[in-house]
KEVOLO-393223 format. One record per residue (C-alpha): residue in three letters; y negated, x negated, z. Coordinates in steps of 0.25 Angstrom, whole numbers, plus 5000, padded with zeros to 4 digits. Example, Ala and Ser with C-alpha at 12.3 -4.5 7.8 and 13.67 -1.06 7.14 Angstrom:
2
ALA501849515031
SER500449455029
// end
This chain:
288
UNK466346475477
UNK466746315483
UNK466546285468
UNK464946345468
UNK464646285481
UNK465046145478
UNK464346155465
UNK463246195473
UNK463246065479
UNK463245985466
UNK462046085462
UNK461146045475
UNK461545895474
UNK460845915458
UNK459645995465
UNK459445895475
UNK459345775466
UNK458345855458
UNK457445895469
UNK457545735475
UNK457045695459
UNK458445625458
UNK458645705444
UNK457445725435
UNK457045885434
UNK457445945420
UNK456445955409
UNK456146115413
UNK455446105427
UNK455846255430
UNK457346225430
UNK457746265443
UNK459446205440
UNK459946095432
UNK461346125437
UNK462246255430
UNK463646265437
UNK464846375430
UNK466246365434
UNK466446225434
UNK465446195425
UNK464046125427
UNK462946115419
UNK461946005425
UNK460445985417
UNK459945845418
UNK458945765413
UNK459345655404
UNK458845535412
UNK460045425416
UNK459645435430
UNK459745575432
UNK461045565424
UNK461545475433
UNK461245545445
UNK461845665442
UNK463145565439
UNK463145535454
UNK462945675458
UNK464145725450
UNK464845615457
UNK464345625472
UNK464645775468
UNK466145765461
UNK466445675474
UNK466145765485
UNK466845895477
UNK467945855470
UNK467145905458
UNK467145775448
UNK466145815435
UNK467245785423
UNK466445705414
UNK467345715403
UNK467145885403
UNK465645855403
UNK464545865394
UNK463145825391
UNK462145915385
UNK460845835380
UNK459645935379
UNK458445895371
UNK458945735374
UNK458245615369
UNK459345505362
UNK458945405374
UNK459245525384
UNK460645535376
UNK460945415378
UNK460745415392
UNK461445525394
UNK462645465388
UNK462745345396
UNK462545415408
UNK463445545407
UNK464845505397
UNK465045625394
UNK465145725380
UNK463645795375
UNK463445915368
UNK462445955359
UNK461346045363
UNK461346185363
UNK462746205371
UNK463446325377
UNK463846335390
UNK464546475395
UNK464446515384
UNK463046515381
UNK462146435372
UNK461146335377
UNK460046295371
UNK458546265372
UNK458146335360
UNK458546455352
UNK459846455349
UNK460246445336
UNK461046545325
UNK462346435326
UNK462046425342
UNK462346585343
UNK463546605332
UNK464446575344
UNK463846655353
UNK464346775342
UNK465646715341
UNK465846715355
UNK465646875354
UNK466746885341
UNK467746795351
UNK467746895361
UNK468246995351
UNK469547045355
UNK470247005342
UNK471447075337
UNK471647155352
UNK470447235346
UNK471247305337
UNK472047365350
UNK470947405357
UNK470247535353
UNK468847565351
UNK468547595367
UNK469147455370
UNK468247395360
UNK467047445366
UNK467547405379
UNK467447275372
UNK466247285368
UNK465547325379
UNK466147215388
UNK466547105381
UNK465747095368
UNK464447135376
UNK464747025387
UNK464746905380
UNK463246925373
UNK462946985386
UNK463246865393
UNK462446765381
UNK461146845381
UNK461146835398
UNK460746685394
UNK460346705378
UNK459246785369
UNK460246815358
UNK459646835345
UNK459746975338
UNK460746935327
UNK461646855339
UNK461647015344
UNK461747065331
UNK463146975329
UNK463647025342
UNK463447165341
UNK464047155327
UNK465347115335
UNK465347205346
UNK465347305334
UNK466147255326
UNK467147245339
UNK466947395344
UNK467147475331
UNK468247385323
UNK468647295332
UNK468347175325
UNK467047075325
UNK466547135314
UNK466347295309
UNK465747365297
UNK464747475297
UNK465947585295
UNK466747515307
UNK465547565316
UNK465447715320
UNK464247685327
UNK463047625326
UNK462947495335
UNK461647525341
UNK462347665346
UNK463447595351
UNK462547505360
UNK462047625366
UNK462347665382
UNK463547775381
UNK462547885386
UNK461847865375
UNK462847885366
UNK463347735362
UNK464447645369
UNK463747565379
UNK463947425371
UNK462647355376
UNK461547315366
UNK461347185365
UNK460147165361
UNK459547255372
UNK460347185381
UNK459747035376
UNK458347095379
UNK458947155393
UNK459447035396
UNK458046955393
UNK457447035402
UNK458346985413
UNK457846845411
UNK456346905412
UNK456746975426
UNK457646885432
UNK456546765430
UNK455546865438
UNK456546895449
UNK457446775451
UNK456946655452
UNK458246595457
UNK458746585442
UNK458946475435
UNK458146485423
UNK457046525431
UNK455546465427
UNK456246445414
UNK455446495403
UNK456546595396
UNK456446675381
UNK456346805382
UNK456046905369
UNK454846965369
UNK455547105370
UNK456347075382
UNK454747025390
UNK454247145384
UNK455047245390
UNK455147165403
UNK453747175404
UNK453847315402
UNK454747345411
UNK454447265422
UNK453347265433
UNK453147135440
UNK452447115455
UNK451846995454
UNK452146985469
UNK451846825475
UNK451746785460
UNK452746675459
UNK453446745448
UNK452246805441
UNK451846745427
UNK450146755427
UNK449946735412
UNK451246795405
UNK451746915415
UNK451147055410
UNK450247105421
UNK448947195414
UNK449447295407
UNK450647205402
UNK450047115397
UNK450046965402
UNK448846865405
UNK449146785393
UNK449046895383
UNK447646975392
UNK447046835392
UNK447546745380
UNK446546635380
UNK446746605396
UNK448046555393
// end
């Protein structure tokens, strides 16, 4: 708790020299934070202009000085997002530190500014087959495997596709895993190893399968989290951002959902649905 309320500090010391135009605003307009704190790990977003560079140098400083908290150069690292070579070399000079390429992982998850890519998302499946419990499987029966399964196999997609759309054959891969764990024990299993149709499996217990969650239905469940929690937290930090969403996870949420349009502020004139479901852009094409 000391930790997160000196951070704090550092966090309101980058807000203020934002508001008072000391650091150029990000290229996105809606970004409410260029600031990201996890353990003892920051993520700052900066324009790539010498003078903002350099102020954030001093602040770093000013900061480390009053805390005791001293930014270790040499365990940092500079990610250049769509940067020109001049902007490079700026950045260089200013910050000595290592650069990485662009799309990176952080906590585990990949980020990028476009759609990721088949190479981009092979280790998110290999982080999947290295949970596997190796040679213990072989002790474990078939009620520990599901036990597995449903906690520790399911938990990690679980935890990508809060932040990711993964495509079906990501899904697919997973899935043949998780199978491949429950019924031999192993990251692989043939059609005779399985007693049970995987689809069946994925089904709740009262209807007759083992409760192991279906990913793919989760993705979509969890796509419709973005589309509600954009509506009804604004204290997010992605939000105003435009997000991807399926057209299957809006069309259920439409569905589904009745919105009050209340003061307005939240309400979207030409893209929400409001006559029988249908938005302004699709009743009145040519006034868009």
């Amino acid at each position: 708790m000391l930790f997160i309320l000196i951070m704090d500090v550092l966090n309101s010391l980058i807000i203020q020299a934002t508001q008072d135009g000391l650091l150029q605003p990000l290229a996105l307009q809606h970004t409410q934070h260029r600031i990201s704190f996890y353990a003892d790990d920051m993520v700052l977003f900066l324009r790539p202009l010498e003078n903002d560079l350099s102020l954030i140098k001093q602040i770093l400083d000013v900061f480390g000085h009053a805390s005791g908290l001293q930014t270790n150069i040499s365990k940092s690292s500079v990610t250049p997002i769509q940067c020109r070579e001049e902007e490079l070399a700026i950045i260089s000079e200013s910050l000595p530190c290592e650069t990485k390429d662009f799309p990176c992982t952080y906590l585990g998850l990949l980020l990028s500014i476009r759609k990721p890519t088949k190479a981009e998302l092979l280790p998110l499946i290999d982080k999947v087959a290295d949970n596997l419990p190796g040679w213990k499987a072989l002790l474990m029966n078939r009620a520990g495997r599901l036990g597995t399964v449903r906690v520790v196999l399911t938990a990690i997609p679980i935890y990508l596709m809060i932040a990711l759309d993964l495509p079906k054959w990501v899904i697919k891969a997973i899935d043949k895993r998780r199978c491949g764990f429950l019924w031999k024990g192993q990251e692989r299993a043939n059609g005779g190893n399985c007693l049970v149709s995987w689809g069946r499996v994925c089904q709740p217990l009262q209807n007759g399968g083992l409760g192991i969650h279906n990913l793919e239905a989760l993705g979509t469940a969890l796509r419709i989290r973005w589309l509600w929690l954009q509506k009804t937290d604004a204290s997010r930090p992605w939000a105003g951002l435009p997000i991807q969403v399926p057209n299957n996870a809006h069309a259920l949420f439409n569905i589904t959902v009745e919105s009050i349009v209340g003061n307005g502020q939240i309400t979207k004139f030409w893209t929400d649905r409001w006559l029988q479901g249908k938005t302004f852009a699709e009743l009145a094409p040519n006034l868009v």
